[in-house]
PDB file of N, CA, C and O in Angstrom:
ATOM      1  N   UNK A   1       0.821  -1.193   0.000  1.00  0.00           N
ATOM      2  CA  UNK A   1       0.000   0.000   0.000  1.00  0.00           C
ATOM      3  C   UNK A   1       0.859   1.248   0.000  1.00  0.00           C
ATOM      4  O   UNK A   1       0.626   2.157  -0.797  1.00  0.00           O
ATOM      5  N   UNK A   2       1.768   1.305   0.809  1.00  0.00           N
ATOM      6  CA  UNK A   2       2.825   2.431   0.783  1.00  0.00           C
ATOM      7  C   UNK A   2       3.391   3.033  -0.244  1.00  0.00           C
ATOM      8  O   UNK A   2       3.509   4.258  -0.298  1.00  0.00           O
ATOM      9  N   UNK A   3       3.957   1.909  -1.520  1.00  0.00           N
ATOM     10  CA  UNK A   3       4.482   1.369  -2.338  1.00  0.00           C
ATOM     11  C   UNK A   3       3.665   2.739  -3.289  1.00  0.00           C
ATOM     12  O   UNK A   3       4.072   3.839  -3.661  1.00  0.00           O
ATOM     13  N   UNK A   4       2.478   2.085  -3.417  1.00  0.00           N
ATOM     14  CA  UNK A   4       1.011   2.611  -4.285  1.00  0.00           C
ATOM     15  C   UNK A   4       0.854   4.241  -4.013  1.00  0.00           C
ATOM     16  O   UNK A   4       0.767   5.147  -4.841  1.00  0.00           O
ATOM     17  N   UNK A   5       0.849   4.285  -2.894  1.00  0.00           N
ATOM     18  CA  UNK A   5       0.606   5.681  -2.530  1.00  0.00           C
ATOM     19  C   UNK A   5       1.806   6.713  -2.556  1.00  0.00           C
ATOM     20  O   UNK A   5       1.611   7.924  -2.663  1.00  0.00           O
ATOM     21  N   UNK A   6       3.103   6.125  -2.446  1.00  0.00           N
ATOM     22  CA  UNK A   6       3.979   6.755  -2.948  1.00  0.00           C
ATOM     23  C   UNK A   6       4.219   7.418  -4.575  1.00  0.00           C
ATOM     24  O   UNK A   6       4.649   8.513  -4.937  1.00  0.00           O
ATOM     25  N   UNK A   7       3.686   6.111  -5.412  1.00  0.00           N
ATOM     26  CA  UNK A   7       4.188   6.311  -6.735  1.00  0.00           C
ATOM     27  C   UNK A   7       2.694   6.984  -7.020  1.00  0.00           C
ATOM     28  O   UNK A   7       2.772   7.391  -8.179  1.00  0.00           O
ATOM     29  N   UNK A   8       1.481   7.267  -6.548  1.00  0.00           N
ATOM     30  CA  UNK A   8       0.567   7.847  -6.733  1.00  0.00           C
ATOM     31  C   UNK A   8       0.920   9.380  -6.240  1.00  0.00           C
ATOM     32  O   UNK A   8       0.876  10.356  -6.990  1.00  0.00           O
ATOM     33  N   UNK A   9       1.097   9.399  -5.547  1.00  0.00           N
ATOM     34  CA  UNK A   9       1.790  11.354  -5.204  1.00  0.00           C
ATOM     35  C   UNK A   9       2.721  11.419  -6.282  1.00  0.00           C
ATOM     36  O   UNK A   9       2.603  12.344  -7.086  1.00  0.00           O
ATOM     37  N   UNK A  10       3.879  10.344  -6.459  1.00  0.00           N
ATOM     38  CA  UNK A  10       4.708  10.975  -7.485  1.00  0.00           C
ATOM     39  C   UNK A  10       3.955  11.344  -8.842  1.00  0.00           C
ATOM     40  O   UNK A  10       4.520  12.212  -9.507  1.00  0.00           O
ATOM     41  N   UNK A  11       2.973  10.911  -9.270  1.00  0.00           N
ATOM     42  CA  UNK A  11       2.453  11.356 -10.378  1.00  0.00           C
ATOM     43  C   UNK A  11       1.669  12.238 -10.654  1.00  0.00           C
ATOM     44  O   UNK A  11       1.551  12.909 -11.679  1.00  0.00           O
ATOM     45  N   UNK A  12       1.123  12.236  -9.725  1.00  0.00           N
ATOM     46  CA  UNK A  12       0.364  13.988  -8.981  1.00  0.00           C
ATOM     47  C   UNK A  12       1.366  15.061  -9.515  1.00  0.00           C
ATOM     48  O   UNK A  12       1.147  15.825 -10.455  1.00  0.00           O
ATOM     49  N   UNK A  13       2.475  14.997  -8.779  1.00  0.00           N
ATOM     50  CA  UNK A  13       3.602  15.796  -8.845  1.00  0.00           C
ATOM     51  C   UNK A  13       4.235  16.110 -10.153  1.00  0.00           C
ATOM     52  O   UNK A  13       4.993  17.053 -10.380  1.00  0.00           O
ATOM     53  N   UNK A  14       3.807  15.157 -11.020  1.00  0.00           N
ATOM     54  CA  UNK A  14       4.343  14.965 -12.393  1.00  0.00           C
ATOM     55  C   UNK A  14       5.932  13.825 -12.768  1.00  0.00           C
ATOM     56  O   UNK A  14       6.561  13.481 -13.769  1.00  0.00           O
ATOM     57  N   UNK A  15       5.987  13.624 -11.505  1.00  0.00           N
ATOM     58  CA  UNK A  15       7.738  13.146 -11.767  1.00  0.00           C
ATOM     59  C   UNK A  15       7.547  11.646 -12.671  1.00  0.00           C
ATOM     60  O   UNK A  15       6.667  10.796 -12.538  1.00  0.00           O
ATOM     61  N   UNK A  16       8.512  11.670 -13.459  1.00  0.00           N
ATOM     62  CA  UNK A  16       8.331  10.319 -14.312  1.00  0.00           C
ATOM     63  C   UNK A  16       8.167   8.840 -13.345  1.00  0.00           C
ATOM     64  O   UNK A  16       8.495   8.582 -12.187  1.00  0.00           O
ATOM     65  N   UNK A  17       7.697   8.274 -14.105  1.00  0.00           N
ATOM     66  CA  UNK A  17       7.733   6.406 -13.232  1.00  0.00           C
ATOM     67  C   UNK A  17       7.943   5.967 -13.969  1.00  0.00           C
ATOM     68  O   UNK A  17       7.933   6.493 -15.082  1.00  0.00           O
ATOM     69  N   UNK A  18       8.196   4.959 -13.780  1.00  0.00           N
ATOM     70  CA  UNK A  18       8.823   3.919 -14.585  1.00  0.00           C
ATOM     71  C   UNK A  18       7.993   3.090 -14.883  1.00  0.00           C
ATOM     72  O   UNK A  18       7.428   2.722 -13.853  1.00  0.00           O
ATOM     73  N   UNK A  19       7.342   2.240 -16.372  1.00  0.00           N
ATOM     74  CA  UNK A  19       6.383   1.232 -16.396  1.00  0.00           C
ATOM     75  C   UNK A  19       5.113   1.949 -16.879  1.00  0.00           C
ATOM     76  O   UNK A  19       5.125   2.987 -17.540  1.00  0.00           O
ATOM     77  N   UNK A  20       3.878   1.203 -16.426  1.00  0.00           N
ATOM     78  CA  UNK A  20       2.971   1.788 -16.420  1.00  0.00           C
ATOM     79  C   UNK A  20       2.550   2.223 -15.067  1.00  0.00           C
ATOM     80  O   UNK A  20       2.571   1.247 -14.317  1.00  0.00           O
ATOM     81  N   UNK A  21       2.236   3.133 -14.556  1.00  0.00           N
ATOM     82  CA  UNK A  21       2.011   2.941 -12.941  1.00  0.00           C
ATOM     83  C   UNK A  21       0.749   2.746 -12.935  1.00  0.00           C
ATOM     84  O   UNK A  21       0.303   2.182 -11.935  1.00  0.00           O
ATOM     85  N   UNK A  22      -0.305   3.178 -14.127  1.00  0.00           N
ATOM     86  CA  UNK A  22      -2.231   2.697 -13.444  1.00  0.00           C
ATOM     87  C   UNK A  22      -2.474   1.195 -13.870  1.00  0.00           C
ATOM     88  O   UNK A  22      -3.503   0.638 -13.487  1.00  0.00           O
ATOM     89  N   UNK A  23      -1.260   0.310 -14.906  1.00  0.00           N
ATOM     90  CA  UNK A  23      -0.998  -1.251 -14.518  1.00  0.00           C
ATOM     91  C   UNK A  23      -0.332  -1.647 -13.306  1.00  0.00           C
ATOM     92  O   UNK A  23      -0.657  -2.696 -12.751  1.00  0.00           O
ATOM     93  N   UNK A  24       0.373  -1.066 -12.946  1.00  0.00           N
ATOM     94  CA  UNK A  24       0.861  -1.405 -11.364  1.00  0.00           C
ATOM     95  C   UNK A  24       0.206  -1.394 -10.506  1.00  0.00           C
ATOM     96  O   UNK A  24       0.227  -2.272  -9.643  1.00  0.00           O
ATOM     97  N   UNK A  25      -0.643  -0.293 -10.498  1.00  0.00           N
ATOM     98  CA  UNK A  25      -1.535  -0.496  -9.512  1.00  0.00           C
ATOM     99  C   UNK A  25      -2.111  -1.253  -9.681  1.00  0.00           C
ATOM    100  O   UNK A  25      -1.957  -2.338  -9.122  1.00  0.00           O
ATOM    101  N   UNK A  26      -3.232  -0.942 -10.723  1.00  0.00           N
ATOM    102  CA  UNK A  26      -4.084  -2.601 -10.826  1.00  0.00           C
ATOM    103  C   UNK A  26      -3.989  -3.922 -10.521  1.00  0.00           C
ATOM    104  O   UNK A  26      -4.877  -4.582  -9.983  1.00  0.00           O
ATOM    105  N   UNK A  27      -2.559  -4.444 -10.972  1.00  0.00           N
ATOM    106  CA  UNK A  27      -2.023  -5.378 -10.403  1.00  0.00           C
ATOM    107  C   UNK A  27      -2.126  -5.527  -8.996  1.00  0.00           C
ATOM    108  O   UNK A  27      -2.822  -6.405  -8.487  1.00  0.00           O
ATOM    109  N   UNK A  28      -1.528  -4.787  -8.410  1.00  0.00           N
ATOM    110  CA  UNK A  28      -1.212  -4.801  -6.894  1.00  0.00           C
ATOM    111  C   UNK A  28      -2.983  -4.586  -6.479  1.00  0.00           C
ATOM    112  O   UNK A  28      -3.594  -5.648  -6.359  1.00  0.00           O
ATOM    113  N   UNK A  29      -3.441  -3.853  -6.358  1.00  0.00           N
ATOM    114  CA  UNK A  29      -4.599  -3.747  -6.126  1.00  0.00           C
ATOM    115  C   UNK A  29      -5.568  -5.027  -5.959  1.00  0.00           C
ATOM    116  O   UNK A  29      -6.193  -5.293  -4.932  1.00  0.00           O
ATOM    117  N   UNK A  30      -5.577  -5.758  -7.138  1.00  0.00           N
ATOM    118  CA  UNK A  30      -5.920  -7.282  -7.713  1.00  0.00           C
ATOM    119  C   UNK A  30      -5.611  -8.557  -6.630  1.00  0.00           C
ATOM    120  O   UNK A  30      -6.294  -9.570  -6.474  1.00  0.00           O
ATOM    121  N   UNK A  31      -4.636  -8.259  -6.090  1.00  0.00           N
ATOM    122  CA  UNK A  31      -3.727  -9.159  -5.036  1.00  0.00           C
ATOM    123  C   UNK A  31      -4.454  -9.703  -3.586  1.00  0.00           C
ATOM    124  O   UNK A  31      -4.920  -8.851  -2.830  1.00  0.00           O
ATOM    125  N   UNK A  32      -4.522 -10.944  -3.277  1.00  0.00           N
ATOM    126  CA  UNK A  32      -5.340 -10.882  -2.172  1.00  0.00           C
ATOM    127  C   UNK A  32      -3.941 -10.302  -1.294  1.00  0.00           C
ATOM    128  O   UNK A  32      -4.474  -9.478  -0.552  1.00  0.00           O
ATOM    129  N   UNK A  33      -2.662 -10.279  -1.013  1.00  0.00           N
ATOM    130  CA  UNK A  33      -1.896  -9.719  -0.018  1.00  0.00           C
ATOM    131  C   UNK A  33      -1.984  -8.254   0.010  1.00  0.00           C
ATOM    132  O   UNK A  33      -1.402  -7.679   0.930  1.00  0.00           O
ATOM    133  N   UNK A  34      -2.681  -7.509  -0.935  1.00  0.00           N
ATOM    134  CA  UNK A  34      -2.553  -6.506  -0.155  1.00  0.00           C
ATOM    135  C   UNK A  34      -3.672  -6.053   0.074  1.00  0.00           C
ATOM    136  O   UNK A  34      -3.743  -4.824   0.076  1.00  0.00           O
ATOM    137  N   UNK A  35      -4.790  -6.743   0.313  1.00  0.00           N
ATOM    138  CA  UNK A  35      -6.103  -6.893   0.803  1.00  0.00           C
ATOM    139  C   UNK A  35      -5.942  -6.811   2.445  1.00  0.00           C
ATOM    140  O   UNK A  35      -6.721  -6.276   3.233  1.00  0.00           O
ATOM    141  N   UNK A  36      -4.261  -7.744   2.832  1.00  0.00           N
ATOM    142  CA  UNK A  36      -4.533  -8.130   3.665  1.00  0.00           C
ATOM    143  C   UNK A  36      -3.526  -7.114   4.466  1.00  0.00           C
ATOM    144  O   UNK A  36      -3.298  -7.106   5.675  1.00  0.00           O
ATOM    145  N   UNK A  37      -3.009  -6.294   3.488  1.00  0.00           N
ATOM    146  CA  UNK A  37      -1.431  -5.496   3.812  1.00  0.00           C
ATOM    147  C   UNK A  37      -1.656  -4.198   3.978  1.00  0.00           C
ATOM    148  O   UNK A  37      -0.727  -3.391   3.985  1.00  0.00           O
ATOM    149  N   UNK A  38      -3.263  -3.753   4.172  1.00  0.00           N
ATOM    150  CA  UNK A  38      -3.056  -2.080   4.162  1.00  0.00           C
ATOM    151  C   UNK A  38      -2.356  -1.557   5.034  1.00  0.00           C
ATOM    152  O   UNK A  38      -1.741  -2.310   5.790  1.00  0.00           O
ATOM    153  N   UNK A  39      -2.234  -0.073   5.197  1.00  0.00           N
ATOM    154  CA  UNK A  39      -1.608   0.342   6.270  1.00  0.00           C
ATOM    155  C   UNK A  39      -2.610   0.380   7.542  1.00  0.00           C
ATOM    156  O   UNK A  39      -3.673   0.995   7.626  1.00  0.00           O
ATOM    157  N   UNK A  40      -1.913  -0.537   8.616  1.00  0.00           N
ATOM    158  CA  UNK A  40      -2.870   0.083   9.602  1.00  0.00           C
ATOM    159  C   UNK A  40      -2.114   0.879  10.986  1.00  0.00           C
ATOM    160  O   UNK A  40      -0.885   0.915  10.940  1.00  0.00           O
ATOM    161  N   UNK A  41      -2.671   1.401  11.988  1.00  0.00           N
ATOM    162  CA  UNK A  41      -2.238   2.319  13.141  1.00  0.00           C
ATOM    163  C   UNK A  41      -0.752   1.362  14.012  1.00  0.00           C
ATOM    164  O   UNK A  41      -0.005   1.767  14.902  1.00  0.00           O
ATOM    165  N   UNK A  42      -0.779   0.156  13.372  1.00  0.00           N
ATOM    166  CA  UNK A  42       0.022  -0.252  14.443  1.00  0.00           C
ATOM    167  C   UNK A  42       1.509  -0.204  13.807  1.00  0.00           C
ATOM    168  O   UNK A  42       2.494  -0.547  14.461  1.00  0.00           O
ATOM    169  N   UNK A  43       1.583   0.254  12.466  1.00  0.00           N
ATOM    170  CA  UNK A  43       2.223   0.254  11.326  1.00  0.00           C
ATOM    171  C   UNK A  43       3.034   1.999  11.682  1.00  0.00           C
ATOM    172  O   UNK A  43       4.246   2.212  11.704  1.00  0.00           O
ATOM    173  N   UNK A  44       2.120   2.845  11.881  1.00  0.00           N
ATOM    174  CA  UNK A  44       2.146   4.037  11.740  1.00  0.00           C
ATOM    175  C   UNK A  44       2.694   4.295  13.283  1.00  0.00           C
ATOM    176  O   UNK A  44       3.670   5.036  13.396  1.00  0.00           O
ATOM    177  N   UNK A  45       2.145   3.752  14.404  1.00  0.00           N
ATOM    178  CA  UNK A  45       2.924   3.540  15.754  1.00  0.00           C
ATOM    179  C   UNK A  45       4.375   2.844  15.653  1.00  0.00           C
ATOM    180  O   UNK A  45       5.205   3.297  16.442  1.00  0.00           O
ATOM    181  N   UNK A  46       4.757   1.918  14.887  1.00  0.00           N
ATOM    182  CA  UNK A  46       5.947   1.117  15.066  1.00  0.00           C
ATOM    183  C   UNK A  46       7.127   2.137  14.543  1.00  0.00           C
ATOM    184  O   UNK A  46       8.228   2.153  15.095  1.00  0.00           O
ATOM    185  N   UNK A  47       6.778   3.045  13.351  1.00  0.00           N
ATOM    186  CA  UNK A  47       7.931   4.572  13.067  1.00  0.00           C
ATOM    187  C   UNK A  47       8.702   4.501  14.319  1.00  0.00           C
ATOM    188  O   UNK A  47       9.833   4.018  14.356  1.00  0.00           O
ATOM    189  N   UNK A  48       8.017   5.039  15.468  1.00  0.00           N
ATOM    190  CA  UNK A  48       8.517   5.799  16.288  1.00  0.00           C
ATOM    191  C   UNK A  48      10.177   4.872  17.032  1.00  0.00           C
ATOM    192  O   UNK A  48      11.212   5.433  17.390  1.00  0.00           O
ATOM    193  N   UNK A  49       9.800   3.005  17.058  1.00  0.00           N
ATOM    194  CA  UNK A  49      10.786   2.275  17.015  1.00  0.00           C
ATOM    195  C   UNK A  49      11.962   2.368  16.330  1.00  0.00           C
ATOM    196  O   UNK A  49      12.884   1.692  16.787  1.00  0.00           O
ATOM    197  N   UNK A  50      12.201   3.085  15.266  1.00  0.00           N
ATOM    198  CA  UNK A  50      13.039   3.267  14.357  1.00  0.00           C
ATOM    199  C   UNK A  50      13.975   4.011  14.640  1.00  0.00           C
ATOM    200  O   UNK A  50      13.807   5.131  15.123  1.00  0.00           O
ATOM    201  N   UNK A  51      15.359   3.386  14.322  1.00  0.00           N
ATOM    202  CA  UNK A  51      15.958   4.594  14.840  1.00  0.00           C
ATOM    203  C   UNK A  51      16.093   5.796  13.891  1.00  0.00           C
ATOM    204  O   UNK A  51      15.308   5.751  12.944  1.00  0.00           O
ATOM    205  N   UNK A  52      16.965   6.933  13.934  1.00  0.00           N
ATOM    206  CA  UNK A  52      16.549   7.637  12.624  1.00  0.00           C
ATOM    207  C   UNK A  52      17.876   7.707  11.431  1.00  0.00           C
ATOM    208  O   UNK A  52      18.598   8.701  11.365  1.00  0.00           O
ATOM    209  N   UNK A  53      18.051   6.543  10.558  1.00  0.00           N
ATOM    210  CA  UNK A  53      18.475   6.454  10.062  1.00  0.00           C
ATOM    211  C   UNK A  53      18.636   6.885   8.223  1.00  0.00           C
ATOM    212  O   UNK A  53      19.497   6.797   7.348  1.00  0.00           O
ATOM    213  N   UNK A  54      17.364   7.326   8.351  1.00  0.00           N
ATOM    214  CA  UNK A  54      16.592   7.402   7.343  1.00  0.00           C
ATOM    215  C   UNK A  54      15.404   8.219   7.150  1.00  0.00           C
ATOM    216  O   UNK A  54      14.365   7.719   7.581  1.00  0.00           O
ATOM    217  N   UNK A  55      15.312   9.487   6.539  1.00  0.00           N
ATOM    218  CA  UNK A  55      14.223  10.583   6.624  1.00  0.00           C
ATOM    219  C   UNK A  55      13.281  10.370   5.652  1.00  0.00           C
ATOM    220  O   UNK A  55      12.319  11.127   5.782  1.00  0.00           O
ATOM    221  N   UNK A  56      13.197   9.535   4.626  1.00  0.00           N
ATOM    222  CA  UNK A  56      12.142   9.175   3.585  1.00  0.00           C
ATOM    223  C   UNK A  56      10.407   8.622   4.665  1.00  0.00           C
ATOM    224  O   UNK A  56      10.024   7.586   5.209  1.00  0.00           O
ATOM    225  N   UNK A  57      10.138   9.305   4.575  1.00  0.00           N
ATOM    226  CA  UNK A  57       8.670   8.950   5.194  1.00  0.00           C
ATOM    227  C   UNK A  57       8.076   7.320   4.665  1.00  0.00           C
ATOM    228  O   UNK A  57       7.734   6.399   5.407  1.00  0.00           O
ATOM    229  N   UNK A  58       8.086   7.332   3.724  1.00  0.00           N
ATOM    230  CA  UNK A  58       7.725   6.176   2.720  1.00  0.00           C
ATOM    231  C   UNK A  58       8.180   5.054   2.778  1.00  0.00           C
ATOM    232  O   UNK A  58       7.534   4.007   2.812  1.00  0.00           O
ATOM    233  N   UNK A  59       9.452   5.200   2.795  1.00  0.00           N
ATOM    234  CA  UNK A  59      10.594   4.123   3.153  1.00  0.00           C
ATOM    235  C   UNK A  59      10.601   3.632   4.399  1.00  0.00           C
ATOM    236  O   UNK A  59      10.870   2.467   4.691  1.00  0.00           O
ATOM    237  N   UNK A  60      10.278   4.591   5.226  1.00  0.00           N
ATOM    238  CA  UNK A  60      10.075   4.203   7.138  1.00  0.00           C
ATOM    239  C   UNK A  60       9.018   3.106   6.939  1.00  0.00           C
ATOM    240  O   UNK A  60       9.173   1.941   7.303  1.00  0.00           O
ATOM    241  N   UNK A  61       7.655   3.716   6.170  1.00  0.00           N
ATOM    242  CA  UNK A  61       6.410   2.717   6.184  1.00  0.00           C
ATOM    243  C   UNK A  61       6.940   1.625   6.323  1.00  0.00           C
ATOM    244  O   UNK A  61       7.060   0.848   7.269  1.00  0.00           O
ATOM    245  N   UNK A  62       7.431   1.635   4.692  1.00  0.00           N
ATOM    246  CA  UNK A  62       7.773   0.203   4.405  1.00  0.00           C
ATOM    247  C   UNK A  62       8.685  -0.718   5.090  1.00  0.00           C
ATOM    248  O   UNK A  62       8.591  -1.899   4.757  1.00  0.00           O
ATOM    249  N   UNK A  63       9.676  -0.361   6.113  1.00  0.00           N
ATOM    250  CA  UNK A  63      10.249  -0.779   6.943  1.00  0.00           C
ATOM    251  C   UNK A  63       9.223  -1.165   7.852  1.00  0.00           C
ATOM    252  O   UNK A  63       9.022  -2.371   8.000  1.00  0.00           O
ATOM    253  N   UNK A  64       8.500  -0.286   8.523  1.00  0.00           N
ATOM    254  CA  UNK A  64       7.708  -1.074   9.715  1.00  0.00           C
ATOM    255  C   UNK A  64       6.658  -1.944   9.409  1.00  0.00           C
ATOM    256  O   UNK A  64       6.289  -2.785  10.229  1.00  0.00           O
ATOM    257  N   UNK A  65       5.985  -1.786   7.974  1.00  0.00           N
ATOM    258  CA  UNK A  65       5.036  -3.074   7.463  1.00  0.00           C
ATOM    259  C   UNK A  65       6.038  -4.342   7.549  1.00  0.00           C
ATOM    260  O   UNK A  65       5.696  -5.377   8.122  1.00  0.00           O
ATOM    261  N   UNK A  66       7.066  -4.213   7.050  1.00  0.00           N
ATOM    262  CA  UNK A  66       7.787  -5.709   7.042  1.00  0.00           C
ATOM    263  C   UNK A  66       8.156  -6.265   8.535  1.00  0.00           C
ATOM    264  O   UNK A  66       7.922  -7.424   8.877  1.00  0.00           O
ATOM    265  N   UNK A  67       8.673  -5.430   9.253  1.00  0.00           N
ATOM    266  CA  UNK A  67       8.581  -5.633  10.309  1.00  0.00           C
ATOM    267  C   UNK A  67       7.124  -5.835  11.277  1.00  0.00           C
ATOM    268  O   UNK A  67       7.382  -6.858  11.911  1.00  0.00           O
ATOM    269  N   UNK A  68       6.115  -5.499  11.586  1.00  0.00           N
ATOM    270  CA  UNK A  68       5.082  -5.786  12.177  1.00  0.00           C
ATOM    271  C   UNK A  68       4.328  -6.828  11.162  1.00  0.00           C
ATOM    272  O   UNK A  68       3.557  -7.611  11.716  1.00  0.00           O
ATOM    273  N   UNK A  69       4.436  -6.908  10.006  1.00  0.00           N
ATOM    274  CA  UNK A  69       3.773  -8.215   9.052  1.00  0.00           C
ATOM    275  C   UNK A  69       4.806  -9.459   9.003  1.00  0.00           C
ATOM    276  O   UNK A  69       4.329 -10.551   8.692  1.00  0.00           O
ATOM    277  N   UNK A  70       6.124  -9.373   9.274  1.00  0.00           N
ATOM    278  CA  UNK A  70       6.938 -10.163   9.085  1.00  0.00           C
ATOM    279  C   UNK A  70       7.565 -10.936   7.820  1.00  0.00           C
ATOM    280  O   UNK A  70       7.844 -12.105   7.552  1.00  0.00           O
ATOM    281  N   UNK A  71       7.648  -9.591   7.131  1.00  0.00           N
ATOM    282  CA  UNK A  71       7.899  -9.600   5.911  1.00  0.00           C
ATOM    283  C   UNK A  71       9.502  -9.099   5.592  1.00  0.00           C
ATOM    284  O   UNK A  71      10.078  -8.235   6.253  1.00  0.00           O
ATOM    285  N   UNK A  72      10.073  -9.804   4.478  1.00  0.00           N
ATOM    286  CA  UNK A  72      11.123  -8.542   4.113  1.00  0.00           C
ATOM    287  C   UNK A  72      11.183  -7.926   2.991  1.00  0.00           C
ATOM    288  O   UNK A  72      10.776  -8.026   1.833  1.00  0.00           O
ATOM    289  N   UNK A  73      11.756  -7.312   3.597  1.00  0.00           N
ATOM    290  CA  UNK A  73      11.928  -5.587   2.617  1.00  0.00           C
ATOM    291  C   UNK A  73      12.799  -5.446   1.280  1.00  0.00           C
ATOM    292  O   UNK A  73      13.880  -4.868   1.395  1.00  0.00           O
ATOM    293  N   UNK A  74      12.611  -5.685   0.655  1.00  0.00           N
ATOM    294  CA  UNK A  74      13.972  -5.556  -0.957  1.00  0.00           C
ATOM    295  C   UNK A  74      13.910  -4.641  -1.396  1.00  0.00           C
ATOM    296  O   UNK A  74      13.025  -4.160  -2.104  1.00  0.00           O
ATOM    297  N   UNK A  75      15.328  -4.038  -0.870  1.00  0.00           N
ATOM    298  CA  UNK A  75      15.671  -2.633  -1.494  1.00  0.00           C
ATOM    299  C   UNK A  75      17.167  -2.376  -2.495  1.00  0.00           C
ATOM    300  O   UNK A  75      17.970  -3.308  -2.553  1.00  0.00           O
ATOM    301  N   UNK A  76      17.312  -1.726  -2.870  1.00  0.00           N
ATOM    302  CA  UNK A  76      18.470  -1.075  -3.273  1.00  0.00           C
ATOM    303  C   UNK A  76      19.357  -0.184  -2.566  1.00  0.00           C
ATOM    304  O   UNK A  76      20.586  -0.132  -2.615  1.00  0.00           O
ATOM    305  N   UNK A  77      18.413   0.616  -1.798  1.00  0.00           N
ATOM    306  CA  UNK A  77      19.063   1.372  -1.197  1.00  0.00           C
ATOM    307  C   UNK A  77      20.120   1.118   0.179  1.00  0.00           C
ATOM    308  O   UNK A  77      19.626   0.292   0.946  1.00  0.00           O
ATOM    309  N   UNK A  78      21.149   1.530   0.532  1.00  0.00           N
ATOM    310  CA  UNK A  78      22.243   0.994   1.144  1.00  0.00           C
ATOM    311  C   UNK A  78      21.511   1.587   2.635  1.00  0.00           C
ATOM    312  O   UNK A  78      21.346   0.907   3.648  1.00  0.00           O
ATOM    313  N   UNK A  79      21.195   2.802   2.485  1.00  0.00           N
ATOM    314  CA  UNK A  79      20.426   3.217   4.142  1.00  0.00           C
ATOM    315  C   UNK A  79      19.264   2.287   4.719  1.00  0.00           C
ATOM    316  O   UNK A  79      19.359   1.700   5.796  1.00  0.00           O
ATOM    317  N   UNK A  80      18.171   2.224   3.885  1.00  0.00           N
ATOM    318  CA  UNK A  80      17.364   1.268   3.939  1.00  0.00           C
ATOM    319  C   UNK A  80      17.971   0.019   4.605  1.00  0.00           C
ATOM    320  O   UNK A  80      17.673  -0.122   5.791  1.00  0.00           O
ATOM    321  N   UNK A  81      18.834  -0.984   4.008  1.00  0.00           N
ATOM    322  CA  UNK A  81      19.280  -1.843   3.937  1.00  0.00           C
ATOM    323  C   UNK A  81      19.860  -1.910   5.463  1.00  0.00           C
ATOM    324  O   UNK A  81      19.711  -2.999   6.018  1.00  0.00           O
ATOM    325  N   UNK A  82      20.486  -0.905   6.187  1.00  0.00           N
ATOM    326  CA  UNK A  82      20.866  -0.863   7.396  1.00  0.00           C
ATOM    327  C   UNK A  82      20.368  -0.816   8.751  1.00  0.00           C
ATOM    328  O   UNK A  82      20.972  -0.590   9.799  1.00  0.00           O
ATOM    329  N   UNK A  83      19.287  -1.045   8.555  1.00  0.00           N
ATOM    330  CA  UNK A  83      17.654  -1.048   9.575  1.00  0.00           C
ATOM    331  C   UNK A  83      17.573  -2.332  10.238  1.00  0.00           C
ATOM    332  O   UNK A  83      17.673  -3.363   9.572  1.00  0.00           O
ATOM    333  N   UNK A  84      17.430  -2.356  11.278  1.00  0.00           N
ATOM    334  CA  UNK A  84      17.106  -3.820  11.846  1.00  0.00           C
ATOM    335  C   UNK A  84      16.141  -4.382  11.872  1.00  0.00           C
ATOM    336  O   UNK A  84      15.383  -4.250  12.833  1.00  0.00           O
ATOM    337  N   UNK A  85      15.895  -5.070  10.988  1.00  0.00           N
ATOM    338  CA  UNK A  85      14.523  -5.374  10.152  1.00  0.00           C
ATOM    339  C   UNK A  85      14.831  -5.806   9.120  1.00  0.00           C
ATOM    340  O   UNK A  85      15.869  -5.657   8.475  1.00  0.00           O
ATOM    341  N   UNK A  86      13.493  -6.639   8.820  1.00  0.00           N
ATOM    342  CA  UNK A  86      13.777  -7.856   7.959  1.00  0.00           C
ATOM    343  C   UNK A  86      13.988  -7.393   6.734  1.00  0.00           C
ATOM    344  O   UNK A  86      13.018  -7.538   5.991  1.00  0.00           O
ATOM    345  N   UNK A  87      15.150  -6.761   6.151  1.00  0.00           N
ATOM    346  CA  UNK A  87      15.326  -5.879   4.936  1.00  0.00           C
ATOM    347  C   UNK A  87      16.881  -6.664   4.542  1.00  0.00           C
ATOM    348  O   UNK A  87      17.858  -6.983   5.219  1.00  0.00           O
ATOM    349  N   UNK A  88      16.530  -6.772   3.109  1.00  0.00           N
ATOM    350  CA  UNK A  88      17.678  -7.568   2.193  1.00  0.00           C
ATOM    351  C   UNK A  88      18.038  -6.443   0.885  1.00  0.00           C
ATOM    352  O   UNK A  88      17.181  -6.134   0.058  1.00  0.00           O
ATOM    353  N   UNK A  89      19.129  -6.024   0.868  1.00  0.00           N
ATOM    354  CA  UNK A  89      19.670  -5.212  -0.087  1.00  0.00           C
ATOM    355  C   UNK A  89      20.137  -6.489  -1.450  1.00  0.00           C
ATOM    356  O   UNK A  89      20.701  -7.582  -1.399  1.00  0.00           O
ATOM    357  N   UNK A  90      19.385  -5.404  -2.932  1.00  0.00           N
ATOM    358  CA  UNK A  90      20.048  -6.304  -3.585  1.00  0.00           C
ATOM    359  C   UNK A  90      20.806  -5.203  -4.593  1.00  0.00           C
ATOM    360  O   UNK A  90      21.594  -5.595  -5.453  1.00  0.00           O
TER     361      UNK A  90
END
């Protein structure tokens, strides 16, 4: 959901995406996991666990969904990647 709502502001904004993003969504949308993956309050409470390694709002989400869903995180990014949490840099 984070994911979605990120690349949905970015297009608001005008900034390019990559792909199609209203097939991406759809896709994702389509998915029973993220039926089951919205954001909820306990998601938005777990931030505050974090240390602050990382100022991307978006990116925090997605750190604490994987963490409170028990999921991991695949990123690129090397900051990301340094979180204690179930996050795998590739």
């Amino acid at each position: 959901m984070v994911s979605l709502w990120e690349i949905a502001i970015k297009a608001q904004l005008g900034a390019p995406t990559s792909g199609s993003t209203r097939g991406y969504c759809g896709a994702v949308r389509s998915t029973t996991a993220t039926k089951n993956s919205l954001l909820q309050a306990n998601h938005a409470v777990a931030i505050a666990q974090l240390p602050p390694l990382h100022k991307d709002p978006f990116d925090r989400l997605l750190i604490v969904q994987g963490i409170v869903e028990g999921i991991t995180l695949i990123t690129a990014n090397p900051i990301v990647a340094r979180y204690p949490a179930p996050v795998r840099r590739v």
